[in-house]
Chimera marker file (.cmm) of the C-alpha trace (Angstrom):
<marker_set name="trace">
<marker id="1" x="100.146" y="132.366" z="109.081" r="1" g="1" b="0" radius="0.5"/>
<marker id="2" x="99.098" y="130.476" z="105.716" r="1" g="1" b="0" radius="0.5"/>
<marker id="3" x="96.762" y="128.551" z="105.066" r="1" g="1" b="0" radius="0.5"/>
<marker id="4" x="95.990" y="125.176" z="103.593" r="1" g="1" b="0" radius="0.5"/>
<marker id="5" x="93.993" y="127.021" z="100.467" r="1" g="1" b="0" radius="0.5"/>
<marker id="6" x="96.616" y="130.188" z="100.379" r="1" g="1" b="0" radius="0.5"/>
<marker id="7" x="99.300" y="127.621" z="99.641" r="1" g="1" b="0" radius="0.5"/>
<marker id="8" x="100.560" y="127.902" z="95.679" r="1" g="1" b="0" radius="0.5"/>
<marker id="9" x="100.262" y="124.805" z="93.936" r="1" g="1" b="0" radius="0.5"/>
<marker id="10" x="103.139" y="122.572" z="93.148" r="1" g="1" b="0" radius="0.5"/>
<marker id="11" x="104.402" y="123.265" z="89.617" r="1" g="1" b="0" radius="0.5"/>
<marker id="12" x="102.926" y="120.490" z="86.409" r="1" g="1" b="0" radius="0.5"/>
<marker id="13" x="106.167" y="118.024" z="86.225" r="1" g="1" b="0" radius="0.5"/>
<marker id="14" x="108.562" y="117.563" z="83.778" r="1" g="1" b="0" radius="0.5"/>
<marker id="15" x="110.744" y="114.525" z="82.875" r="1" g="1" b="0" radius="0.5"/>
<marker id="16" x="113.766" y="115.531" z="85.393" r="1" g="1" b="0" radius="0.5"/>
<marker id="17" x="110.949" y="116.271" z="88.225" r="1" g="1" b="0" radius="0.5"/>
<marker id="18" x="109.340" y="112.967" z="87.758" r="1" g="1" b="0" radius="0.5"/>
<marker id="19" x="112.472" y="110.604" z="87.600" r="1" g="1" b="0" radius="0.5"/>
<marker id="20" x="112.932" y="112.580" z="90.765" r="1" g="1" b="0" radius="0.5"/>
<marker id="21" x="110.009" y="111.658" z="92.796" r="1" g="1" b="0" radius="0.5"/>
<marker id="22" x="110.580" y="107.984" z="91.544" r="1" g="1" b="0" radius="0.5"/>
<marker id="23" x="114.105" y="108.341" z="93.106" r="1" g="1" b="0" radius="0.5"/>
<marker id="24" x="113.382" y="109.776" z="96.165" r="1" g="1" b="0" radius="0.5"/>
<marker id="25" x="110.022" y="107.287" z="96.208" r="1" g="1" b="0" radius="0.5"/>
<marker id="26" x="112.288" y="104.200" z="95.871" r="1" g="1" b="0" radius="0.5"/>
<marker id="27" x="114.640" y="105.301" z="98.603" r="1" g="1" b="0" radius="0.5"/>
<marker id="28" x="112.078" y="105.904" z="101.417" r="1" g="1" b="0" radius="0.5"/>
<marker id="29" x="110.272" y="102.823" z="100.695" r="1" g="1" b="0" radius="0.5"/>
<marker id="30" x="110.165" y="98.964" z="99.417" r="1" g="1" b="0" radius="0.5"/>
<marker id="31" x="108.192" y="98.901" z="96.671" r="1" g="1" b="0" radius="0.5"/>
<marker id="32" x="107.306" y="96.686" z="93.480" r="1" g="1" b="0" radius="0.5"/>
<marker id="33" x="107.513" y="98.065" z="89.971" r="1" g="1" b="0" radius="0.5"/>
<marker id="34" x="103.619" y="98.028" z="90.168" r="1" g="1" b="0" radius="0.5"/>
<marker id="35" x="103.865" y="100.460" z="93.404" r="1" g="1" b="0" radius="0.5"/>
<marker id="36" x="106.368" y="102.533" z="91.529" r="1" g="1" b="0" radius="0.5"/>
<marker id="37" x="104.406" y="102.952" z="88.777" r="1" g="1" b="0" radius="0.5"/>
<marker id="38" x="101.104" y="103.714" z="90.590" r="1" g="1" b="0" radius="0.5"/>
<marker id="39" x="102.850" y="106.154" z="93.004" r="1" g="1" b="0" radius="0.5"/>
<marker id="40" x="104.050" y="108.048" z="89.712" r="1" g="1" b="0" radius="0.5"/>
<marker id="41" x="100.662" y="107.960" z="87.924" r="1" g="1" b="0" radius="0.5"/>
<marker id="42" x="98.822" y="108.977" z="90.814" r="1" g="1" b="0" radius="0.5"/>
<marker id="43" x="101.498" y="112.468" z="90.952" r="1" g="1" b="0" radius="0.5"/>
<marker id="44" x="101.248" y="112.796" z="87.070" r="1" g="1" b="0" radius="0.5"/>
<marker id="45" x="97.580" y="113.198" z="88.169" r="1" g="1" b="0" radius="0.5"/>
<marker id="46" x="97.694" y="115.189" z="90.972" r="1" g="1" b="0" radius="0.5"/>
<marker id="47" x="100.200" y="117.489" z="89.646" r="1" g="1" b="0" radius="0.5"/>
<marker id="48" x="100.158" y="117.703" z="85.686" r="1" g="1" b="0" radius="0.5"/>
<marker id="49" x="102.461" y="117.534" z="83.207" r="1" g="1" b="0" radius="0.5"/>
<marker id="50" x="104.371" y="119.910" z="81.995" r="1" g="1" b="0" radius="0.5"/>
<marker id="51" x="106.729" y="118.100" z="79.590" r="1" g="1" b="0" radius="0.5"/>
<marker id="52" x="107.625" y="118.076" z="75.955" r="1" g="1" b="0" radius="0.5"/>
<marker id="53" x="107.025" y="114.529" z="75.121" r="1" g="1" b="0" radius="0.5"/>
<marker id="54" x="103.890" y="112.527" z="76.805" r="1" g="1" b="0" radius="0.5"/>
<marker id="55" x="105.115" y="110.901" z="80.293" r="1" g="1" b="0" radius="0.5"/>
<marker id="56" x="106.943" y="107.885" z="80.298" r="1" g="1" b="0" radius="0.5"/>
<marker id="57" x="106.272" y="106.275" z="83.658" r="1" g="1" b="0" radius="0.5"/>
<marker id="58" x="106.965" y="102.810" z="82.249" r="1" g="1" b="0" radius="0.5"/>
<marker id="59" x="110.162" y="103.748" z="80.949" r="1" g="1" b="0" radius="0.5"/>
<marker id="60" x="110.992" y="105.228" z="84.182" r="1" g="1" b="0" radius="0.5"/>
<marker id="61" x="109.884" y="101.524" z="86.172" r="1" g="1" b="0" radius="0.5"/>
<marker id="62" x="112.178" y="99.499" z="83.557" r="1" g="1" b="0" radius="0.5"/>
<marker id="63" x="115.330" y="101.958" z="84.228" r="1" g="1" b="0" radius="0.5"/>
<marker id="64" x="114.376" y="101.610" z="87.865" r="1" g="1" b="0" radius="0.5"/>
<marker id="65" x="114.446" y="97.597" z="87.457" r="1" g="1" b="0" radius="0.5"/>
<marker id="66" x="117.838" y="97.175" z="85.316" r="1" g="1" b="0" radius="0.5"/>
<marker id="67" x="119.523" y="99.163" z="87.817" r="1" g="1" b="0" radius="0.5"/>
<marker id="68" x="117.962" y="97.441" z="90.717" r="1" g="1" b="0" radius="0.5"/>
<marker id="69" x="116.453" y="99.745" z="92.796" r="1" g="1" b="0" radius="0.5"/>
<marker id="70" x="113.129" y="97.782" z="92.290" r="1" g="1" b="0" radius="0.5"/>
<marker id="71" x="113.259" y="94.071" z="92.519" r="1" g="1" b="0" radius="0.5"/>
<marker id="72" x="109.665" y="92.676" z="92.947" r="1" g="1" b="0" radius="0.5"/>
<marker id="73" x="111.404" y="88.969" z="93.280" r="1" g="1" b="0" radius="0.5"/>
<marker id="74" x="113.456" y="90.238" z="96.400" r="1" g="1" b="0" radius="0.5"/>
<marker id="75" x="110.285" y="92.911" z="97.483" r="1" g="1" b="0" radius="0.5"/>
<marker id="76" x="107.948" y="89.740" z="97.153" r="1" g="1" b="0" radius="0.5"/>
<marker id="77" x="109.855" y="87.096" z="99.647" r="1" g="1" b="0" radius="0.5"/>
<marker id="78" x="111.017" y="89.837" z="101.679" r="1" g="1" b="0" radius="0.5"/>
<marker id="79" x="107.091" y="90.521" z="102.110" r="1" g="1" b="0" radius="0.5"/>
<marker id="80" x="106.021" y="86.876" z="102.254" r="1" g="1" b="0" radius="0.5"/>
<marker id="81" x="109.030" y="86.313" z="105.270" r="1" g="1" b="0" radius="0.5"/>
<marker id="82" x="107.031" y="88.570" z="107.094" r="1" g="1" b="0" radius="0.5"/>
<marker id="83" x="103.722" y="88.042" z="106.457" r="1" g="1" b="0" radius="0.5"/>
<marker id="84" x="104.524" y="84.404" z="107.273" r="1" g="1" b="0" radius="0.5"/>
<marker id="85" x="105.981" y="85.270" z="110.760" r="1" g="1" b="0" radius="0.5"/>
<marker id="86" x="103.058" y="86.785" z="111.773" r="1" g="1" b="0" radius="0.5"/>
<marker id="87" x="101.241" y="83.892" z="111.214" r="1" g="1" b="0" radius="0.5"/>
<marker id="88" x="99.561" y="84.510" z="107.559" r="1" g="1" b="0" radius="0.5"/>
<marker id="89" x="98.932" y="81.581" z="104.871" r="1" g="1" b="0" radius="0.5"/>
<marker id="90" x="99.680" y="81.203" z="101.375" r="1" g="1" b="0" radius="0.5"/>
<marker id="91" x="96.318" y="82.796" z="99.889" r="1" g="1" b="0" radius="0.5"/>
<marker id="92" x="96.645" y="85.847" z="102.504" r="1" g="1" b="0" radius="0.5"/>
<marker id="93" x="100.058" y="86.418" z="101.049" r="1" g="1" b="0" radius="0.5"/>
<marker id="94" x="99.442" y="86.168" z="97.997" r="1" g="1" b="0" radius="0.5"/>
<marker id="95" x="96.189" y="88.605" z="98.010" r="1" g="1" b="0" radius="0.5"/>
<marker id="96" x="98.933" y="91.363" z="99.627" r="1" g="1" b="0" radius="0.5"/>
<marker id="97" x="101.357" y="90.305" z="96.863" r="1" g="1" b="0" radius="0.5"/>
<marker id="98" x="98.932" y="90.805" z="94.100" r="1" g="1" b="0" radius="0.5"/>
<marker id="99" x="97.792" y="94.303" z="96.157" r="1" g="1" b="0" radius="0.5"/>
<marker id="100" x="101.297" y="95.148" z="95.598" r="1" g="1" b="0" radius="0.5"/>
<marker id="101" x="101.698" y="95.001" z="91.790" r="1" g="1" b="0" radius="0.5"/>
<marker id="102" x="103.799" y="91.190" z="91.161" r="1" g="1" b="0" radius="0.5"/>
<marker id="103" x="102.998" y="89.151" z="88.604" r="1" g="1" b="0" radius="0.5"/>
<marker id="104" x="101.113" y="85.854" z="88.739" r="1" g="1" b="0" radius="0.5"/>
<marker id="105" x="103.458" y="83.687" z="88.352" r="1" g="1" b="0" radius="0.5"/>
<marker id="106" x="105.977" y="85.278" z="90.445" r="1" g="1" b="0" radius="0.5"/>
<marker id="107" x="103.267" y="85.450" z="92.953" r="1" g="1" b="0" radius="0.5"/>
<marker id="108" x="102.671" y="81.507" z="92.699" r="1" g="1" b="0" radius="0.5"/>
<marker id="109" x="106.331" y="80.919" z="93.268" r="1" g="1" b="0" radius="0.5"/>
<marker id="110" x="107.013" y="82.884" z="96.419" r="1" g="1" b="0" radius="0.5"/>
<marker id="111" x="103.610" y="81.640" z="97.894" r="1" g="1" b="0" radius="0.5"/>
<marker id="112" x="104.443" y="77.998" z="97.135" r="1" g="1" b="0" radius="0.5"/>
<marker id="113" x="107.523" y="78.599" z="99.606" r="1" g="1" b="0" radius="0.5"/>
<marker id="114" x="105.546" y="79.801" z="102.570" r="1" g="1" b="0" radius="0.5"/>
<marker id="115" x="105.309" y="77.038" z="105.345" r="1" g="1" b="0" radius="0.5"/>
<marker id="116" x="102.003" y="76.675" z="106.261" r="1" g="1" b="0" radius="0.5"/>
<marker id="117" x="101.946" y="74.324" z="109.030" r="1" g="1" b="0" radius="0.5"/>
<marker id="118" x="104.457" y="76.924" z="110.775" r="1" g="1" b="0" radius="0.5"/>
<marker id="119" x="102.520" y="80.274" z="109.665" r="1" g="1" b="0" radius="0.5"/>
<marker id="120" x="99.012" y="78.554" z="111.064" r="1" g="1" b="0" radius="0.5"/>
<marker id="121" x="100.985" y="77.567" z="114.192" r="1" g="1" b="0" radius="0.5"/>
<marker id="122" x="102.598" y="81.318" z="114.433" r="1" g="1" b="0" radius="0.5"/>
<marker id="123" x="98.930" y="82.780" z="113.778" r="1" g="1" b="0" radius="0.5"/>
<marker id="124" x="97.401" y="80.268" z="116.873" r="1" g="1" b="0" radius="0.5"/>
<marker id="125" x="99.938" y="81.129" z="119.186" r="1" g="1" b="0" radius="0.5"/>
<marker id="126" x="99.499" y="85.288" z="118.397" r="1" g="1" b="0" radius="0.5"/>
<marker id="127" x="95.982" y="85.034" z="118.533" r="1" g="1" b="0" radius="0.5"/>
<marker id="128" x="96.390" y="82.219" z="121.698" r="1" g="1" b="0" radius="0.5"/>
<marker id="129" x="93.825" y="79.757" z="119.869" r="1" g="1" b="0" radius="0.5"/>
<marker id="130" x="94.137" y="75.959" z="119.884" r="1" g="1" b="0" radius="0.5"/>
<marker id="131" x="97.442" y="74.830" z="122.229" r="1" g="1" b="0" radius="0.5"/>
<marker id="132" x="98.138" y="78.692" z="122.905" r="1" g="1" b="0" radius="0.5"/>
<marker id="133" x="94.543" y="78.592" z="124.420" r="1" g="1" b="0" radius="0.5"/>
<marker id="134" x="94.406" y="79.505" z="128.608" r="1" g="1" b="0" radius="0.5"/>
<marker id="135" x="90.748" y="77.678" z="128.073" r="1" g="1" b="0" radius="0.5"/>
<marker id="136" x="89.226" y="75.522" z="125.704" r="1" g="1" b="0" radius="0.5"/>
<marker id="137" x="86.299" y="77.837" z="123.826" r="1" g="1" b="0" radius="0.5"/>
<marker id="138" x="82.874" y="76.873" z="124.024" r="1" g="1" b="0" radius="0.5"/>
<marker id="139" x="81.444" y="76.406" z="120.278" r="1" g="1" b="0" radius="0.5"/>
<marker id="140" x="80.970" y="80.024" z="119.350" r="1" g="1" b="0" radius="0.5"/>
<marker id="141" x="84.377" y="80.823" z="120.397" r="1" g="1" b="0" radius="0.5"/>
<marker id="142" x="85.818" y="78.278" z="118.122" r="1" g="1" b="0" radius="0.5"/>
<marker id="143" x="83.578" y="79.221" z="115.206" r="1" g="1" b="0" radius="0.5"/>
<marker id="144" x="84.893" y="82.754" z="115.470" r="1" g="1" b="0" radius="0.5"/>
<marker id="145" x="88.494" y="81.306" z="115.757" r="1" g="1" b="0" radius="0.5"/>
<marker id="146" x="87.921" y="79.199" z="112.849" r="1" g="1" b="0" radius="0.5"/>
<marker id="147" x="86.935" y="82.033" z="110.609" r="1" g="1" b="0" radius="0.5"/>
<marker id="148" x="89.698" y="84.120" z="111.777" r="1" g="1" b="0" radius="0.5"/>
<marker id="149" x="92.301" y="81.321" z="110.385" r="1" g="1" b="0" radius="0.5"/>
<marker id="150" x="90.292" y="81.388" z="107.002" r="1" g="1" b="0" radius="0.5"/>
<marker id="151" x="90.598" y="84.972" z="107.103" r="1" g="1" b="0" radius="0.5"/>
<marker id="152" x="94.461" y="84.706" z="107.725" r="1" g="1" b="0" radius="0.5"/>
<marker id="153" x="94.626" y="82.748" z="104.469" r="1" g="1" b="0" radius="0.5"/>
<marker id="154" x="95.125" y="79.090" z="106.208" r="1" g="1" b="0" radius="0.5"/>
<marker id="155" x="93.093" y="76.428" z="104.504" r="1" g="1" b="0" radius="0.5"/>
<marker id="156" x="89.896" y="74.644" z="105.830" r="1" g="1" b="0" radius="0.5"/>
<marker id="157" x="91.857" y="71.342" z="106.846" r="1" g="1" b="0" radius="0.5"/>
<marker id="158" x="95.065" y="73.458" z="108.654" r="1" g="1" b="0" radius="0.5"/>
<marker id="159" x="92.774" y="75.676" z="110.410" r="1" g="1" b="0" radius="0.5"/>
<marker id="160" x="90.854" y="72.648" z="112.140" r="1" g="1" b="0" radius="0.5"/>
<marker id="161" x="93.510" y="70.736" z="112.835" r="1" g="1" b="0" radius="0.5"/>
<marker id="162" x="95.479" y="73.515" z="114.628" r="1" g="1" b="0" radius="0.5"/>
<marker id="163" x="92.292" y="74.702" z="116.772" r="1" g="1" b="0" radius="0.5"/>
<marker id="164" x="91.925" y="70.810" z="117.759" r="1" g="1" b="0" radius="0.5"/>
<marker id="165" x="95.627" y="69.968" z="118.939" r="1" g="1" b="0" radius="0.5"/>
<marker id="166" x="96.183" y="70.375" z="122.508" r="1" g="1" b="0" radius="0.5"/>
<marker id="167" x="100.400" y="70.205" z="122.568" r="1" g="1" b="0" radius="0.5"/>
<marker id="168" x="102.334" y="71.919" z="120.029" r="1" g="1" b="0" radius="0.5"/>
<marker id="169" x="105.374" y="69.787" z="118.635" r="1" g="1" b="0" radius="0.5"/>
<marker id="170" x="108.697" y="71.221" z="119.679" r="1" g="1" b="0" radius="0.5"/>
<marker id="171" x="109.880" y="71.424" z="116.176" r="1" g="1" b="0" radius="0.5"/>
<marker id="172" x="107.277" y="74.608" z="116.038" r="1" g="1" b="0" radius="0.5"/>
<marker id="173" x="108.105" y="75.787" z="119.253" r="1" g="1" b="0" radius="0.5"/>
<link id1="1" id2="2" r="1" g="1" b="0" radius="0.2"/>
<link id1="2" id2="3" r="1" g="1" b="0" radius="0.2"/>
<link id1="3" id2="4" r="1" g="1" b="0" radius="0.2"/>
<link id1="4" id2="5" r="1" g="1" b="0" radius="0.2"/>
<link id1="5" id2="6" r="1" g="1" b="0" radius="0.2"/>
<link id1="6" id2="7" r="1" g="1" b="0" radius="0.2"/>
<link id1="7" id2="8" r="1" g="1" b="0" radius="0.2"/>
<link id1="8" id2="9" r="1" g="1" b="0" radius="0.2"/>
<link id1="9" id2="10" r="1" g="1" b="0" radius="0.2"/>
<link id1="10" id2="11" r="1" g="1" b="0" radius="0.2"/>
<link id1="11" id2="12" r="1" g="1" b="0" radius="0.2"/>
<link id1="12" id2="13" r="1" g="1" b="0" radius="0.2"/>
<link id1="13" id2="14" r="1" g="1" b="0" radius="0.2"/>
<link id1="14" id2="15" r="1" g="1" b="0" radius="0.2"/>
<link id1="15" id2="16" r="1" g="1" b="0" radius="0.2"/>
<link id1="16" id2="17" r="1" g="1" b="0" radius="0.2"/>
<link id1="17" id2="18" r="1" g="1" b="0" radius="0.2"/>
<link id1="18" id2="19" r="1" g="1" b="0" radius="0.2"/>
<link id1="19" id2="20" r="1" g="1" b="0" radius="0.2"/>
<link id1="20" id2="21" r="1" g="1" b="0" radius="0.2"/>
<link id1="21" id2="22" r="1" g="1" b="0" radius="0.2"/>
<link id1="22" id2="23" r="1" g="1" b="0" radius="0.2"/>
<link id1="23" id2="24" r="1" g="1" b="0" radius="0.2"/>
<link id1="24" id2="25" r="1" g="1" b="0" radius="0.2"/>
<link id1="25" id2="26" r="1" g="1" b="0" radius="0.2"/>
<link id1="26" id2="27" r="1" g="1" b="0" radius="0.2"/>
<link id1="27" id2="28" r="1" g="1" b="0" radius="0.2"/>
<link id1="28" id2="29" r="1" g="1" b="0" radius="0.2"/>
<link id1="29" id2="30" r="1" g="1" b="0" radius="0.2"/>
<link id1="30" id2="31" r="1" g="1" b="0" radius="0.2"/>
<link id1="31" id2="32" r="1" g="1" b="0" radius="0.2"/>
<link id1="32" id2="33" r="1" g="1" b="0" radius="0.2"/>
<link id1="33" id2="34" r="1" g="1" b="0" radius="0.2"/>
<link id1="34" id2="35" r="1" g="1" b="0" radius="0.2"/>
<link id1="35" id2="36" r="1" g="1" b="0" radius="0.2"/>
<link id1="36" id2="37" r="1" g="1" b="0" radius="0.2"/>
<link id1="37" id2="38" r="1" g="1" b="0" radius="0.2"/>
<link id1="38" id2="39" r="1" g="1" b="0" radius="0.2"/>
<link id1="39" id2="40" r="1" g="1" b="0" radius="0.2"/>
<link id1="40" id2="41" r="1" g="1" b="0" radius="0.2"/>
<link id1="41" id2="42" r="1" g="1" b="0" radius="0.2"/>
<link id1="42" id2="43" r="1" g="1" b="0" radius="0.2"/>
<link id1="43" id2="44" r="1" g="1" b="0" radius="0.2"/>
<link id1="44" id2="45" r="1" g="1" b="0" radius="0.2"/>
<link id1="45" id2="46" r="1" g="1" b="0" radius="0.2"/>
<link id1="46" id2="47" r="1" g="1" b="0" radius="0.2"/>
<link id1="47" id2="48" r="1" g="1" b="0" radius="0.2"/>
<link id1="48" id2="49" r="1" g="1" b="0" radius="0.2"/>
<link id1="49" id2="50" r="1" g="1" b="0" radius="0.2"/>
<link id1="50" id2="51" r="1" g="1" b="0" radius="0.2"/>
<link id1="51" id2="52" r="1" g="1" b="0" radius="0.2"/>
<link id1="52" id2="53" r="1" g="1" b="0" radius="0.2"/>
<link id1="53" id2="54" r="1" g="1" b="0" radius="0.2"/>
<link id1="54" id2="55" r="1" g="1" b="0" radius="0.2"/>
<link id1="55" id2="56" r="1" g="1" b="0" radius="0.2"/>
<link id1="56" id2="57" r="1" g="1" b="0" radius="0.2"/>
<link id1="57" id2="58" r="1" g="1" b="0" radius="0.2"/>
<link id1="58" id2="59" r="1" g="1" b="0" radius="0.2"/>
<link id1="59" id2="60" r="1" g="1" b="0" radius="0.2"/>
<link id1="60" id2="61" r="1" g="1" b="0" radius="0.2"/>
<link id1="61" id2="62" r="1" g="1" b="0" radius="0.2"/>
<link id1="62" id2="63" r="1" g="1" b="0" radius="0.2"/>
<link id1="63" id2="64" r="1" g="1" b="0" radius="0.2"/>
<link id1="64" id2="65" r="1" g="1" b="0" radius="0.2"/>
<link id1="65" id2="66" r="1" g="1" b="0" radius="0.2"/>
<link id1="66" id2="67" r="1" g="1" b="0" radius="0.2"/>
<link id1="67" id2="68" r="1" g="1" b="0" radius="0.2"/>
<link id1="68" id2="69" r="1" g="1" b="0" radius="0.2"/>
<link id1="69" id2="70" r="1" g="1" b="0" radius="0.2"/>
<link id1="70" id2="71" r="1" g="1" b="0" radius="0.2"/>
<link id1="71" id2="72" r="1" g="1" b="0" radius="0.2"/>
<link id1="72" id2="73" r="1" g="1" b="0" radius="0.2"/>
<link id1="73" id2="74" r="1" g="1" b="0" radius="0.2"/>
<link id1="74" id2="75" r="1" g="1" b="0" radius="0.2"/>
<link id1="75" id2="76" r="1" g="1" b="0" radius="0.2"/>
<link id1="76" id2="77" r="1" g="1" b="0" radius="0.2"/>
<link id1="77" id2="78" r="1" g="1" b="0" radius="0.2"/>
<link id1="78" id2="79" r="1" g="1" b="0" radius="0.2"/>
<link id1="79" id2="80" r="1" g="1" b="0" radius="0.2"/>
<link id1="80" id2="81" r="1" g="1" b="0" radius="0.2"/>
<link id1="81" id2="82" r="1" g="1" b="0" radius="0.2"/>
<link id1="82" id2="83" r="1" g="1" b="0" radius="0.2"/>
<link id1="83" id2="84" r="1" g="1" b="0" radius="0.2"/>
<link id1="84" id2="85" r="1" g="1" b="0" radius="0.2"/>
<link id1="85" id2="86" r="1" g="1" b="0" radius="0.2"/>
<link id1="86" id2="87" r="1" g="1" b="0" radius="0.2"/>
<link id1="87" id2="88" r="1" g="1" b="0" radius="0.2"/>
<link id1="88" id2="89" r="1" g="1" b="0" radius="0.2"/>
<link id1="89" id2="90" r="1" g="1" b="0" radius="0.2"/>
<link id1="90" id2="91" r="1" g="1" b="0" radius="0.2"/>
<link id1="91" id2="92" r="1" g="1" b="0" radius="0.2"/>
<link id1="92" id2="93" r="1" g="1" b="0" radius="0.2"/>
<link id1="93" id2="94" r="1" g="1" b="0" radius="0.2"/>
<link id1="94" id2="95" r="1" g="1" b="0" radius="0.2"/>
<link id1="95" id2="96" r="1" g="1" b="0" radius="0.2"/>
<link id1="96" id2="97" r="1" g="1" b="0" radius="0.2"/>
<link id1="97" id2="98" r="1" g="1" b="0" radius="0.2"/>
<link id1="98" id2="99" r="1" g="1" b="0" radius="0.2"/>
<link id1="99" id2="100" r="1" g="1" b="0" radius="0.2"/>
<link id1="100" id2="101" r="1" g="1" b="0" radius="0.2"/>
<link id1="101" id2="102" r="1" g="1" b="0" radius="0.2"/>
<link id1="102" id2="103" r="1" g="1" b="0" radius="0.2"/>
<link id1="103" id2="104" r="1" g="1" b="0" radius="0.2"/>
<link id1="104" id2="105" r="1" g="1" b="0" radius="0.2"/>
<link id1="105" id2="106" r="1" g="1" b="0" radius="0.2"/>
<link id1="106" id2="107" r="1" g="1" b="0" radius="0.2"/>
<link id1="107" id2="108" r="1" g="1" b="0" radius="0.2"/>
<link id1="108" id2="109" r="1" g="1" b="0" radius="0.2"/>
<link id1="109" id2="110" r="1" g="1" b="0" radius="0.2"/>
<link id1="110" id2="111" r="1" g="1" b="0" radius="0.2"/>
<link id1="111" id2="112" r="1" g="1" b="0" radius="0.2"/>
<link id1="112" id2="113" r="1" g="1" b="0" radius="0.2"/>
<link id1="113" id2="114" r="1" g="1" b="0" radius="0.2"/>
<link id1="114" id2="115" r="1" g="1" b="0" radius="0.2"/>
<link id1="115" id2="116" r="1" g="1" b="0" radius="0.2"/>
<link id1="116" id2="117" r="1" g="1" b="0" radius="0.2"/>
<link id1="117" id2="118" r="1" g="1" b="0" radius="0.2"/>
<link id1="118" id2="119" r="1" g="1" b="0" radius="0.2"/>
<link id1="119" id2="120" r="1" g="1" b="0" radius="0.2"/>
<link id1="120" id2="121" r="1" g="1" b="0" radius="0.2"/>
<link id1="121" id2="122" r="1" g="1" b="0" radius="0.2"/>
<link id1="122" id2="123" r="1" g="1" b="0" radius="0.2"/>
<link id1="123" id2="124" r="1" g="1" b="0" radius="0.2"/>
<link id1="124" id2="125" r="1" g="1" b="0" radius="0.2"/>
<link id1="125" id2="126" r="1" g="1" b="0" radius="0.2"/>
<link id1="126" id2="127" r="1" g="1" b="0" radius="0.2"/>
<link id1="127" id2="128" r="1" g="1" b="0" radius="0.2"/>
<link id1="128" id2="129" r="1" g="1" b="0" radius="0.2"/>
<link id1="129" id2="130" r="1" g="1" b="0" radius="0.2"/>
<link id1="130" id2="131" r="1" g="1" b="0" radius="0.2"/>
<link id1="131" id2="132" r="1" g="1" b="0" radius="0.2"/>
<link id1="132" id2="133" r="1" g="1" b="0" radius="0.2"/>
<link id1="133" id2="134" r="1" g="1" b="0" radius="0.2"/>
<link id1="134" id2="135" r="1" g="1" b="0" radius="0.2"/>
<link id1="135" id2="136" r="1" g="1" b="0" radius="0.2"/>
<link id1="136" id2="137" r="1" g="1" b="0" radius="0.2"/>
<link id1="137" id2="138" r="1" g="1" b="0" radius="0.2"/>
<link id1="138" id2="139" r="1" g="1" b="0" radius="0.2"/>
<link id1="139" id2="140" r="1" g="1" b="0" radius="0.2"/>
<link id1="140" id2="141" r="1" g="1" b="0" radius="0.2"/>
<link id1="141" id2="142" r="1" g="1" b="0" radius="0.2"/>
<link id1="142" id2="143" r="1" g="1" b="0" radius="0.2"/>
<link id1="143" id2="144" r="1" g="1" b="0" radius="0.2"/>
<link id1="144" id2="145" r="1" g="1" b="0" radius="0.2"/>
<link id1="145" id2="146" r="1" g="1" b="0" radius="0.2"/>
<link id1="146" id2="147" r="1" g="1" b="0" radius="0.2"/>
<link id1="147" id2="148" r="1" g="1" b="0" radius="0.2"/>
<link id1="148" id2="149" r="1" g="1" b="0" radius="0.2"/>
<link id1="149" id2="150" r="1" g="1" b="0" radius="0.2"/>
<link id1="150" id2="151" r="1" g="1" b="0" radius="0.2"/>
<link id1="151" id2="152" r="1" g="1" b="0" radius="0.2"/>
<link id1="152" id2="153" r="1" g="1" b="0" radius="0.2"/>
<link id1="153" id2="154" r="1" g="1" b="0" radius="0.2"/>
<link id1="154" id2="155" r="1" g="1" b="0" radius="0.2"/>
<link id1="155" id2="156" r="1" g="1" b="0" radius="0.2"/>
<link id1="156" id2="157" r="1" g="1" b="0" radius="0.2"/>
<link id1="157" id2="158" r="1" g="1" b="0" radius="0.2"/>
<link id1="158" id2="159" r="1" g="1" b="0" radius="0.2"/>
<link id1="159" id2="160" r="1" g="1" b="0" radius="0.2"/>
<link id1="160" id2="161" r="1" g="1" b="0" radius="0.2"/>
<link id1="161" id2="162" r="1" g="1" b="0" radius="0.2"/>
<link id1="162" id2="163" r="1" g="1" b="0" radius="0.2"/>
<link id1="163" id2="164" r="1" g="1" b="0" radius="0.2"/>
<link id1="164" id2="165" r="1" g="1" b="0" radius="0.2"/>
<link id1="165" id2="166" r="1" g="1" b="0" radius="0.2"/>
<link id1="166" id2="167" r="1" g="1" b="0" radius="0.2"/>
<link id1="167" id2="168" r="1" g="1" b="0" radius="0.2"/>
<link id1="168" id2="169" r="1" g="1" b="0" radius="0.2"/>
<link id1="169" id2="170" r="1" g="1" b="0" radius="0.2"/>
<link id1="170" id2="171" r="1" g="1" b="0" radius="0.2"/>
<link id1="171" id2="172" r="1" g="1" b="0" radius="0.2"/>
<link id1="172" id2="173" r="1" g="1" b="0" radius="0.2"/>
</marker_set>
């Protein structure tokens, strides 16, 4: 039976070794070009390099984009669609889009679409604050629900007036 330290070593990469990992990287998972590109530096690390020119892992990323298998517009929304059904606000998306590589002002752009009135109503009734409530909270209880909705990335004036309705318009239903 081996074991973990009588395992040999993966071999340094090369060019055709690296553009695979990005390949099979890109398949398995959505990512950003800033994902790809960390993935692939983190390997170059891990493994070596074993090529005849110096590693290229930007070139690699651009290739990646013009043929589309990386699209941080379409990764971005995609991610912001579902951040925003579970109930997360603009600044809490845009702290996991900014986690995940996209630029700034492709960041503001997808984050100036979320709905925030809808994504603070979708975090109360997850969480079962405000109208989701089965009892109205004492004043700790609403402190700590308070600070959750900050947390989720809904601003001071959403968060209150969510936590202080007691019906939920139908519209949001």
């Amino acid at each position: 039976m081996r074991t973990e330290k009588s395992r040999k070593p993966p071999p340094p990469l090369d060019e055709e070794a690296l553009r695979a990992l990005a390949l099979r990287y890109v398949e398995r998972y959505a990512t950003s070009e800033g994902k790809l590109a960390s993935y692939l530096t983190r390997k170059l690390r891990e493994r070596g390099w074993a090529g005849e020119r110096p590693a290229d892992v930007a070139a690699i990323v651009v290739r990646f984009a013009e043929l589309r298998y990386v699209d941080d517009r379409t990764f971005g929304e995609a991610r912001a669609r579902g951040l925003e059904r579970r109930g997360y606000g603009a600044r809490r998306i845009g702290q996991d889009l900014r986690a995940a590589g996209l630029a700034e002002d492709l960041r503001g752009e997808i984050t100036g679409a979320v709905d925030a009135r809808g994504a603070a109503i979708a975090y109360a009734r997850r969480k079962r604050f405000g109208p989701f409530a089965r009892e109205a909270p004492d004043r700790a209880a609403r402190q700590k629900q308070f600070a959750a909705m900050l947390r989720a990335g809904h601003d001071v004036r959403m968060a209150a007036e969510i936590l202080d309705m007691r019906d939920v318009d139908p519209d949001y239903e």
